[in-house]
C-alpha positions in Angstrom: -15.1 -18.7 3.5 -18.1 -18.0 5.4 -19.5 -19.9 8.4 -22.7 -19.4 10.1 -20.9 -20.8 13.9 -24.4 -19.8 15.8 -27.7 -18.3 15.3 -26.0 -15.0 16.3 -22.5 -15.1 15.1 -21.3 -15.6 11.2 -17.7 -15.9 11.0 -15.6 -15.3 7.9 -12.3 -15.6 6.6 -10.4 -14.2 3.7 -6.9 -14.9 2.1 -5.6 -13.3 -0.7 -2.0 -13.3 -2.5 -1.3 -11.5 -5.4 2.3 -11.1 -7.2 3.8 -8.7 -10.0 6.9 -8.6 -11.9 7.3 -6.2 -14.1 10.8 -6.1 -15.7 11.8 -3.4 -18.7 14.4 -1.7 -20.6 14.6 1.8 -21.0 16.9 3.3 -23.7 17.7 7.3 -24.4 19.5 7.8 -27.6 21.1 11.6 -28.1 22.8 12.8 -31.5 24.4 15.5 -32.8 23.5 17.8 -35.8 25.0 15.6 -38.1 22.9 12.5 -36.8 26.2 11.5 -35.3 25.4 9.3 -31.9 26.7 11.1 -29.2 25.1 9.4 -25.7 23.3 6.4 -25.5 21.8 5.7 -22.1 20.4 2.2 -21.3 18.5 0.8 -18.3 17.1 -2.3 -17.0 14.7 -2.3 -14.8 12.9 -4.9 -12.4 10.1 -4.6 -10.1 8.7 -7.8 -8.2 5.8 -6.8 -5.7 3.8 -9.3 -3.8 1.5 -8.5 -1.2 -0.2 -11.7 1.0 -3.4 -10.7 3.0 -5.5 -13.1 6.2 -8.0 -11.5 7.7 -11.1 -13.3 10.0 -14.6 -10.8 10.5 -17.0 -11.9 13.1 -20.6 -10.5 13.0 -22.5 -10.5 16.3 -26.6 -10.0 16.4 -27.0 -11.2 20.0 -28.4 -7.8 20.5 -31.6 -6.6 19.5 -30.9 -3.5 16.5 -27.3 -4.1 17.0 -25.0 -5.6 14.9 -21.2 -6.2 16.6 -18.5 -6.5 14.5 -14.6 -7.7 15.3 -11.9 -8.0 12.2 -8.4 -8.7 12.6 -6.2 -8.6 9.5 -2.7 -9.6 8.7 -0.1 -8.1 5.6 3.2 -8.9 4.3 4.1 -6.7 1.4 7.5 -6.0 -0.4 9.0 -4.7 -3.5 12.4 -6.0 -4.7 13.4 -3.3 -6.7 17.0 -3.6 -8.9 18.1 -1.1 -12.1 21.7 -1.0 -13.8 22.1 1.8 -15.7 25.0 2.3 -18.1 26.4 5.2 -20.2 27.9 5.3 -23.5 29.6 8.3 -24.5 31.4 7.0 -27.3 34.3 4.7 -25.2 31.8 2.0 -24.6 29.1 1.5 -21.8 30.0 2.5 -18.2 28.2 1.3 -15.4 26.4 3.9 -13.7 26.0 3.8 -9.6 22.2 5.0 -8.7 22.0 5.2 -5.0 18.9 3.1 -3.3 18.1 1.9 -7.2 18.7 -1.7 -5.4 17.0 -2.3 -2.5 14.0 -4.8 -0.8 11.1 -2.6 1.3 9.4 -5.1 3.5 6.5 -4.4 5.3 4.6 -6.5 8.2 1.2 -5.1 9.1 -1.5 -6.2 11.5 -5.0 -4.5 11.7 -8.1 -4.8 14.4 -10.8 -3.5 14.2 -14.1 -3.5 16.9 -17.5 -1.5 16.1 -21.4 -1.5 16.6 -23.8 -0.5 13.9 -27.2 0.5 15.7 -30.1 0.8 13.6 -33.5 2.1 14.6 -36.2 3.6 12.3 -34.6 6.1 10.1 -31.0 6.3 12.0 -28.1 4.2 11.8 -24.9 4.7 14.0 -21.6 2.5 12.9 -18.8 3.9 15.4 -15.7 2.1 16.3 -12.3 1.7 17.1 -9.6 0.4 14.8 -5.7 0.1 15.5 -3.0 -0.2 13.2 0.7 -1.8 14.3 3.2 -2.0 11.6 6.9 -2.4 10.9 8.9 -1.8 7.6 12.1 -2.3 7.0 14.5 -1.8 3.7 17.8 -3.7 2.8 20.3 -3.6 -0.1 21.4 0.3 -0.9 19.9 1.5 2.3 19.0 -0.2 5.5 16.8 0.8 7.5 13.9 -0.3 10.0 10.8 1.6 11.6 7.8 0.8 13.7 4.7 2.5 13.0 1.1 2.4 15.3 -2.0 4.7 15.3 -5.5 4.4 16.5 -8.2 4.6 14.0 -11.5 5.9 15.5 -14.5 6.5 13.3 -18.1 7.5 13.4 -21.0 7.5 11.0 -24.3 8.9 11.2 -26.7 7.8 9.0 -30.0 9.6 8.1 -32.4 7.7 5.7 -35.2 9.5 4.0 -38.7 8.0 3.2 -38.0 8.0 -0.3 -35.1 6.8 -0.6 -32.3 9.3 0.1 -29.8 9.0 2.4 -28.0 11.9 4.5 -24.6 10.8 6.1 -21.9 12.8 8.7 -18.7 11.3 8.9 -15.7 11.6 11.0 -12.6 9.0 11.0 -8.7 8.6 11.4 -7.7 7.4 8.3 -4.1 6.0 7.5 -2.8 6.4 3.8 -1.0 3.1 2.5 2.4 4.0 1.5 3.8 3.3 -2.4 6.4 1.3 -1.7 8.3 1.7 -5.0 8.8 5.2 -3.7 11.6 4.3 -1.4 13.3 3.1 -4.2 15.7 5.2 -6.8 14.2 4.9 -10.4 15.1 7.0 -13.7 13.5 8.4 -16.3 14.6 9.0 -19.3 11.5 11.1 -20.6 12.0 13.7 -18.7 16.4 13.3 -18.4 15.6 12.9 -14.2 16.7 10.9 -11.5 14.0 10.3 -9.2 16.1 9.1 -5.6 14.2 6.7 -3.3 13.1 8.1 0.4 13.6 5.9 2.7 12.6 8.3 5.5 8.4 7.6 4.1 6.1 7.1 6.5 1.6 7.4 6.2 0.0 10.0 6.4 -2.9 10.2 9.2 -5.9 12.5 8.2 
């Protein structure tokens, strides 16, 4: 939704919810010479990720070749991950303990975010300061909880030919968003592995 709230400042608001379940079964069959089963390896699998998103931009022109801008953003993600894996070696299927293969990551994230963009003949300058505050926390097989904050500084120079081309220098914090089904054990049967969630993940800062 946008909303013009004077002849200086637009306001804007965004919500945004989006949810994925995807359940399978994986299967690994293993004979013998003689075709004879010897293994059979089943798993079923479910993955439901949601992620829920509010954020509110305001624009502000008051000032002549400048245009202010503050953001403030809200997240919840999570992944609700579960497997049960069983094993057949020819006395009937055995349920087979993965560690962490059950397990809800949570995340709770806020974002703001205050910058300038200065314009004047040929040059613009967008530089700003962002922060980041986050807390995630995991339950089921492993339990666990962790606070997370980092500044996000970032300045861009922009050089714009007269025809047409565009010359730009950039230097910013940025903060990678973390796969959450990577704290969570999966298998995989292609390649005969067990790939054991981390729990210990945090983002990278470049």
């Amino acid at each position: 939704a946008l909303r013009n709230l004077s002849n200086t400042l637009v306001g804007k608001a965004i919500f945004q919810f989006f949810l994925d379940s995807v359940p399978r079964i994986a299967s690994r069959i293993v004979t013998d010479d003689n075709g004879v089963q010897t293994l059979a390896r089943i798993a079923d699998i479910t993955d439901l990720a949601t992620e829920t998103i509010a954020r509110v931009e305001l624009d502000w022109t008051g000032i002549e070749d400048h245009n202010i801008q503050f953001n403030i953003e809200g997240a919840y993600n999570s992944v609700d991950g579960t497997l049960e894996q069983t094993i057949d070696r020819g006395a009937g299927p055995a349920i087979v303990d993965i560690p962490g293969s059950n397990s809800l990551v949570e995340e709770l994230r806020a974002d703001i975010l205050i910058k300038d963009t200065w314009g004047t003949g040929q040059l613009e300058l967008d530089y700003g300061l962002g922060a980041e505050i986050s807390n995630i926390s995991q339950s089921g097989d492993f339990e666990q909880q962790r606070d997370f904050f980092f500044l996000k500084p970032h300045t861009i120079l922009t050089y714009s030919s007269g025809n047409g081309g565009q010359t730009k220098a950039r230097v910013a914090r940025e903060i990678a968003q973390l796969d959450f089904g990577d704290f969570i054990s999966t298998t995989v049967f292609e390649d005969n592995e067990l790939l054991l969630g981390n729990p210990n993940l945090r983002p990278d800062a470049t």
